[in-house]
N, C-alpha and C positions, 0 to 999 in steps of 0.2 A: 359662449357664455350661457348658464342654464338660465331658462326664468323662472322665477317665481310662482308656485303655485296658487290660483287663488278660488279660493271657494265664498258661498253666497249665502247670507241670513236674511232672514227677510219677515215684515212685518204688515199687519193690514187691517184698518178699520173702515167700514162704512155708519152715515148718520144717516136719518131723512130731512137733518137739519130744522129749519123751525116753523116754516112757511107751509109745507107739502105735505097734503093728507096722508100719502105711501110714497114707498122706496123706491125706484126704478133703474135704482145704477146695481151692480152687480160685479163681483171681483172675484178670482181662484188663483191659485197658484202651486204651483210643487218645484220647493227647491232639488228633488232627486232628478227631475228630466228637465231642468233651468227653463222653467216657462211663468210667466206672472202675467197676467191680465187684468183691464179693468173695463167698464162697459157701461154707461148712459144712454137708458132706454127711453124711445118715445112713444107715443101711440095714444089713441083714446083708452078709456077703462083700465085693465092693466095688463095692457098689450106690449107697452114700456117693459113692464117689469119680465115679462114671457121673453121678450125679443133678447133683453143682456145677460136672461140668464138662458137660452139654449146657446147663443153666443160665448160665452165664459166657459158653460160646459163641452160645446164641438169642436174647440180650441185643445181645452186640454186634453181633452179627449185621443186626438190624432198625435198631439205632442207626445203625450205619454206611453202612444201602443209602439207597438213595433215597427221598426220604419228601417227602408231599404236604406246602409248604409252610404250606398253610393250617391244618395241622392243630400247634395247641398242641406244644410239645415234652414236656411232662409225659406230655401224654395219649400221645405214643407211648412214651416210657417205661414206662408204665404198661400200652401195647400190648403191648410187650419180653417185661415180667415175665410178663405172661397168658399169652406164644404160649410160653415157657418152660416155664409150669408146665404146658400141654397136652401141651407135647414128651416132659415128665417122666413124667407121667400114664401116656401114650398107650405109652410105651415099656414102664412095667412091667405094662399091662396085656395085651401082648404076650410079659411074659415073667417067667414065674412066680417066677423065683428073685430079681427084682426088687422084688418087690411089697411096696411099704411103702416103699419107697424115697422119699427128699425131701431137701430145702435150704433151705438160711436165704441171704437174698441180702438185701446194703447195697448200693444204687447210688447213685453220686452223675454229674450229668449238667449239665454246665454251659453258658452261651447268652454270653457276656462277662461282665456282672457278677452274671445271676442263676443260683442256682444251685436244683437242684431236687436232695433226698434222698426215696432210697426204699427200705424195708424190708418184710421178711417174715421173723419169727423175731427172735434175739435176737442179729445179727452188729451191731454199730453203727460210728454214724458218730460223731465226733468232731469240734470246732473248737478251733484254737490260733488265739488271737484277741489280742495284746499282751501274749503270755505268760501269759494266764488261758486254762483248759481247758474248755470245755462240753460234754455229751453233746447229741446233735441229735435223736437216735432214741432211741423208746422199745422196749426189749424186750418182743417178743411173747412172754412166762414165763408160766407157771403162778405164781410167786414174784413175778413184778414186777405181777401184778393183783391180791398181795393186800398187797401195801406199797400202791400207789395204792387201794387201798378203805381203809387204817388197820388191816390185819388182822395186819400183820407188818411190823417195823421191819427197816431197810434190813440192820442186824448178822444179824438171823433169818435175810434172805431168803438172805446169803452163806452159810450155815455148816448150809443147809437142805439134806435126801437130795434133795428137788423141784427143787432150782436145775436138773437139766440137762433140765427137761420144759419142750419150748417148745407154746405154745398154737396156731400157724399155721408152717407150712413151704410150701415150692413143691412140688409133685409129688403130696402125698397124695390132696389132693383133686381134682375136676374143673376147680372152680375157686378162685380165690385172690383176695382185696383187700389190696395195698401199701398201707403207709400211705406220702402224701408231703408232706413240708415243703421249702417253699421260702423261700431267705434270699437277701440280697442278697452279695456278696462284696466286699469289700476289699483292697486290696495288702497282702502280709505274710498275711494268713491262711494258714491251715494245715489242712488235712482231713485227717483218717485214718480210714479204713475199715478193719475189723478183724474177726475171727473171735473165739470167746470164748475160744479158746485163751490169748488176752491176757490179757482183761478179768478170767479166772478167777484168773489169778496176778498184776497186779499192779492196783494201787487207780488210782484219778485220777489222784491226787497226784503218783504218781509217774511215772505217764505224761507229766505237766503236765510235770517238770523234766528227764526224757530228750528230752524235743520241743524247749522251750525254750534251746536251747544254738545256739550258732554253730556249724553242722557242715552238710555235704552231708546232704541228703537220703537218700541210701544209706546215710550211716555212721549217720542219726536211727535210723532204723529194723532197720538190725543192732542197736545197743546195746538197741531195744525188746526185742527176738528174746530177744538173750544174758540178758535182765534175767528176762523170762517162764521160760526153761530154767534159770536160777539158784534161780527161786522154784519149782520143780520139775515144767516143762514136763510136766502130766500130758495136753495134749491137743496138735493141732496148732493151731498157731499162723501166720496170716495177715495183713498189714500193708499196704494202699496208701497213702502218702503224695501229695495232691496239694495244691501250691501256687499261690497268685494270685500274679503278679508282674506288674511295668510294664513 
């Protein structure tokens, strides 16, 4: 039986939402070598903002050039993310007022139907799937290892001082392990990749019913935006939207 061929549209805003003097998240993408990213910088001054975007850029960077056939496309992914987090690394160790500096990075990176996700930190990916919503990625939190132990229900872990402690970033350390799950893809599915700018201010639910509507993909993801800065954009907020289509 043939399959279906599907190819990929894809959409992308960032805000600094309503709270935060500057930007620090960071987003790229190219539907031509199926790679989309996004990136929530930290750091004192705007070490944040340096960290997600050499991040966004040494990703696509390796995505994009020529790469040995033979070699898995996860594994270069995963090559991506590494040569990132030395970039990160190597830069503030060259320079003091950077130091401490790092990122959270969701990559999603697709082959026709397979699609490989990869995280570090607590940016996630998301699937709109026949109008039901699923998380893909699990947050690297301080908070969300102690829901997966049973030590804190999911209410505690939202309404906790620790929610904004992530357990792994790109850049702090020498070195970094992404996690990656790989799914197959569908026509009509829906990814989105996100910063927690979102996730802080609006629940599932309601992410599920702003996605789930008949609209362009640019106008899905402003009403995300407007929805996060209504419930009161206290951080920056970052959205790519990518779709399978025939």
């Amino acid at each position: 039986m043939a399959t279906t061929a599907v190819h990929y549209a894809a959409a992308a805003v960032t805000d600094r939402g309503r709270k935060r003097a500057s930007n620090e998240d960071a987003f790229g993408f190219s539907v031509e070598h199926g790679a989309y990213v996004v990136c929530d910088g930290m750091g004192g001054a705007a070490a944040g903002e340096i960290a997600s975007s050499i991040a966004v850029d040494e990703v696509l960077r390796v995505l994009s050039s020529e790469r040995d056939p033979r070699s898995p496309l996860p594994k270069v992914a995963e090559d991506a993310i590494c040569a990132a987090n030395r970039a990160i690394y190597s830069r503030a160790q060259r320079n003091p007022r950077l130091s401490g500096m790092g990122t959270t990075l969701v990559a999603l990176v697709v082959e026709e139907t397979r699609v490989w996700i990869l995280n570090v930190g607590d940016s996630r990916c998301y699937r709109l799937r026949q109008g039901r919503l699923e998380q893909l990625t699990l947050d690297h939190s301080l908070v969300e290892e102690q829901v997966r132990l049973g030590r804190m229900t999911r209410h505690e872990a939202g309404r906790s001082p620790l929610r904004n402690v992530i357990t792994r970033a790109l850049g702090t350390q020498s070195s970094v392990t992404p996690d990656c799950f790989q799914f197959e893809a569908q026509p009509g599915d829906l990814f989105l990749l996100c910063s927690d700018g979102l996730t802080r201010e609006l629940p599932d639910v309601t992410i599920q019913s702003l996605l789930a509507v008949d609209a362009a993909l640019q106008e899905r993801i402003a009403r995300l935006v407007a929805a996060a800065n209504k419930a009161g954009g206290h951080d920056n907020i970052t959205c790519v939207l990518v779709q399978a289509v025939v």
